[in-house]
N, C-alpha and C positions, 0 to 999 in steps of 0.2 A: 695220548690225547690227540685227534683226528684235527686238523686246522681246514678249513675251504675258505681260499684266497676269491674275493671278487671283486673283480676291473667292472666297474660300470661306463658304460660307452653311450652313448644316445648319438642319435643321427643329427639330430638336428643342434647344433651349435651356432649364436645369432653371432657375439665376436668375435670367431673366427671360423670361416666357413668348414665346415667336415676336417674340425680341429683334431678328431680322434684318429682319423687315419693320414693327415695331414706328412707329409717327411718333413722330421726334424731331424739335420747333419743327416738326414740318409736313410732315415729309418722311421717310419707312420709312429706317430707319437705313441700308439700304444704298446709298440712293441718295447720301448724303454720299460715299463710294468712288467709285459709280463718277462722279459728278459730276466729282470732283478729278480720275481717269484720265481722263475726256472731256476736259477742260481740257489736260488733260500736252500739250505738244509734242514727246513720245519716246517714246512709248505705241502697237506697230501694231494690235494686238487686246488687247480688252476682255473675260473671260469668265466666266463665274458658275458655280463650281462647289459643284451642291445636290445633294439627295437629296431636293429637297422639291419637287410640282410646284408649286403656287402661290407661291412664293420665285422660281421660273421666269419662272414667268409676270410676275412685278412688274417681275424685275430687266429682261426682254427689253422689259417696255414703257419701261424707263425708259435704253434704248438699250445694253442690253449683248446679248454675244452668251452663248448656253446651247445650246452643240453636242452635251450630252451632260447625263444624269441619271447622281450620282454612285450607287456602287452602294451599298446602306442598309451592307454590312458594314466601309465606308470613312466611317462616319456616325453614329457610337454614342461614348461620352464618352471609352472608353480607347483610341477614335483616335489616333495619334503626327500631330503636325500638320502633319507632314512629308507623309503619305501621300496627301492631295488632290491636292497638289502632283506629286508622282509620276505619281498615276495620270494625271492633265493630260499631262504631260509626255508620256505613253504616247500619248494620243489626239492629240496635239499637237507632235508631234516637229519640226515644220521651225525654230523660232524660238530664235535666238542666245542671248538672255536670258529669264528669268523676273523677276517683281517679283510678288511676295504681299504683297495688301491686303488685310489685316483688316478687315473692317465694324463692329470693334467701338473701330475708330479714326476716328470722323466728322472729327476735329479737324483730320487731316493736309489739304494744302494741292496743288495743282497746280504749285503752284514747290515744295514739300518735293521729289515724284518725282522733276522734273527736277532738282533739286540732287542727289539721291541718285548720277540717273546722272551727272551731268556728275562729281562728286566721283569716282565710281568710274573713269570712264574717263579725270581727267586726272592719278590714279596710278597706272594698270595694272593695279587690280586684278582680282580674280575673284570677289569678291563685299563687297556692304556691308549694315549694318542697321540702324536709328535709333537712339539710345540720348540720354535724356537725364538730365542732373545729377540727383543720388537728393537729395531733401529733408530726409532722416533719415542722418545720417551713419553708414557701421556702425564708425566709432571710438568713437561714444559709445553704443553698442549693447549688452548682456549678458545673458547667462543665465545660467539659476540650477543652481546644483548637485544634487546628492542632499540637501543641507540645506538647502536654498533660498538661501543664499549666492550673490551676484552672483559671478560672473567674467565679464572680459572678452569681448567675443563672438568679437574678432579677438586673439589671444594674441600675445605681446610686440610690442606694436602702440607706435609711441612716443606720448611724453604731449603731448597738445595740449589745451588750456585756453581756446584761442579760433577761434569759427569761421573765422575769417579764416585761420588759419595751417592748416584739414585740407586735406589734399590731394585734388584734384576724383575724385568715384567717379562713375562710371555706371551706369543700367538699361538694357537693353531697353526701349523706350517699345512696342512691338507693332504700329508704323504702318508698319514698310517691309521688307521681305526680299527682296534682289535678288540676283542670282548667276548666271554662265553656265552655260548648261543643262549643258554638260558637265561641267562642273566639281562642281555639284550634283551630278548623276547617280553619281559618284565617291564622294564627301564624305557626299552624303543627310542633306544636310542645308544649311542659309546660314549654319552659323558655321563656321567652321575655322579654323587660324591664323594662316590670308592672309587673313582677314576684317578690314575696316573697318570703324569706327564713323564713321555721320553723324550730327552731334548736332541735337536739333531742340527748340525753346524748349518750356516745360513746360505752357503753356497752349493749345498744341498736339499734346500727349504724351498726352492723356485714352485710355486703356483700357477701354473699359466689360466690365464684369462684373457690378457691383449694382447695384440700386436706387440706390444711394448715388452708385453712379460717373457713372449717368443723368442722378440731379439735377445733379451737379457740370458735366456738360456741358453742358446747359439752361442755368444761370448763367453758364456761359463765354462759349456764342454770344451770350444776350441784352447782355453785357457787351461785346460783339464788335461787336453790332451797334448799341447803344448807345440 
């Protein structure tokens, strides 16, 4: 079964300016992606889906492939994140699976991939996504009323007093969305309710969106690399 990996890239980033090609530790944030797909042992094609030609140009020197300029109305903020994907799919039609890697996940690993797949194909299923343990429990979570009065955030939620005893909740970590093309094509979308979670440690779960989230993954790797 045929996999086509897509790095979607957009030019225009408002929180951090040309975050895609940006150097983090030394290297344009998207080469972390496609570094990790180049390593994958399940990965047939690599493709960088931009609207940006210099984003182009980076990703293809740094070995991916750009068959195609995404078109700019596929490329504005109230994009559904769904629709790169899509339109790929349209230029792209021969290949069994899809896996969308976020550029704004450096952290994820070349054994994460191949975990995702082998995990999806040794249950049968038709699509999985990374999710890891949320650090902020939402049992101890609240908001406030028209009086500013707390209430619960998750209502008759039972009373747990120690972290030990809440029961495990998950995120979306944004490093992996995999799913059969066809199945996607249906659904439009990698969650459904045949969807799996593969869970991936939290120090490999870095999302970047802020400045904040930047620093936080600068401190990871150099932590990393020691």
């Amino acid at each position: 079964m045929s996999i086509l990996a897509i790095i979607p890239a957009r030019g225009g980033s408002k929180g951090i300016q040309r975050k895609n090609i940006k150097p983090l530790m030394g290297k344009p944030l998207i080469e972390w992606s496609i570094d990790s797909a180049k390593q994958s042992s399940c990965i047939d094609r690599i493709i960088v889906s931009t609207d940006d030609e210099e984003i182009a140009s980076v990703a293809y020197e740094l070995g991916a492939d750009v068959p195609f300029i995404r078109p700019a109305e596929l490329a504005v903020d109230a994009t559904p994140g769904i629709a790169p994907v899509l339109h790929a799919i349209e230029q792209l039609p021969e290949y069994d699976w899809v896996l969308l890697l976020q550029p704004t996940s450096p952290l994820r690993s070349a054994e994460d991939i191949d975990g995702i797949w082998q995990f999806c194909q040794y249950r049968g299923a038709s699509s999985a996504v990374s999710i890891c343990e949320v650090g902020k429990h939402p049992y101890w979570m609240y908001q406030r009323n028209i009086e500013q009065r707390l209430e619960p955030f998750i209502m008759g939620r039972a009373e747990v007093t120690r972290r030990q005893d809440l029961p495990p909740v998950y995120a979306l970590n944004g490093a992996l969305y995999l799913a059969r093309t066809d199945w996607l094509l249906i659904q439009n979308s990698f969650i459904g309710s045949e969807t799996l979670g593969y869970i991936m440690p939290p120090e490999r779960s870095v999302d970047i969106d802020t400045p904040q989230d930047w620093r936080w993954a600068e401190f990871l790797i150099e932590q990393k690399n020691g």
